[in-house]
N, C-alpha and C positions, 0 to 999 in steps of 0.2 A: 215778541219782545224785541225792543230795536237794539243795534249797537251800545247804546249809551244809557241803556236800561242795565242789559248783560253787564258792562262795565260797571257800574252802579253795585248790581248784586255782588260781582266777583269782592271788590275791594270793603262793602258794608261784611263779607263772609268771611275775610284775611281779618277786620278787623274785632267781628264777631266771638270766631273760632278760632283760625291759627295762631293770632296773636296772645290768645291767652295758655297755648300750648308751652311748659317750661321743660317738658322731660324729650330729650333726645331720643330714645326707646320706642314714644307714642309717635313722636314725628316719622324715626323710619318706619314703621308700620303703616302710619298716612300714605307716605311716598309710597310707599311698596304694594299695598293695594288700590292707590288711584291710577297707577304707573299699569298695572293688572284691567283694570276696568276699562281707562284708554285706549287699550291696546287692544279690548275687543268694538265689532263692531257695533253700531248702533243698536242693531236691532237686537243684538244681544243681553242687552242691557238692561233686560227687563227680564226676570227667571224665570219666567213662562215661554220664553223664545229659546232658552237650552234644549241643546238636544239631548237627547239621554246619552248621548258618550259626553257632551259635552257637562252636562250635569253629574255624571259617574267622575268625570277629570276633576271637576271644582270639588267633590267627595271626597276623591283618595290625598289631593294635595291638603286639603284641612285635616282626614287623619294624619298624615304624615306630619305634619307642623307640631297636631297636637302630641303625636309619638314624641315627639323631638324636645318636648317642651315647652313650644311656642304658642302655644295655644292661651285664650283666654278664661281662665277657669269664671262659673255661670253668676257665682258671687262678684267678683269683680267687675264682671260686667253690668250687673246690675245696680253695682255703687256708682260705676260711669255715667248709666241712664238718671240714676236718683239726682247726681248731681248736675247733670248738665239740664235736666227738667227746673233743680231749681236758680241754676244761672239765669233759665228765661222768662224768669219774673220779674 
């Protein structure tokens, strides 16, 4: 992919998806797990490269969130996927 391919994607993806983003809530969860994913390295990036501390750590931080209440219950989520499947029609 050249420069201006990448370019291309990044701003059709801002106009795709973030821009249809209205709740403040979804956005810092955006921020706060891409800011997460960034900040590992590449090779990480794929949950087959975790290592098993590393995949024990990404375990206890989700139950903790979920403790905490920050969690996304399985219904909800599954109304995010129903809906965003049918935006891409």
């Amino acid at each position: 992919m050249t420069a201006m391919e990448l370019q291309q994607w990044k701003q059709n993806f801002i106009r795709d998806y973030l821009d249809e983003i209205d709740s403040l809530e979804v956005m810092g969860k955006l921020e706060k797990y891409t800011k997460r994913i960034l900040s590992k390295k590449a090779v990480s990036l794929s949950p087959i490269a975790f290592s098993i501390e590393e995949a024990n750590t990404e375990i206890d931080m989700a139950e903790k969130e979920l403790s905490e209440g920050k969690g996304i219950k399985e219904t909800e989520m599954h109304q995010f996927f129903e809906e965003w499947r049918r935006n891409l029609k």
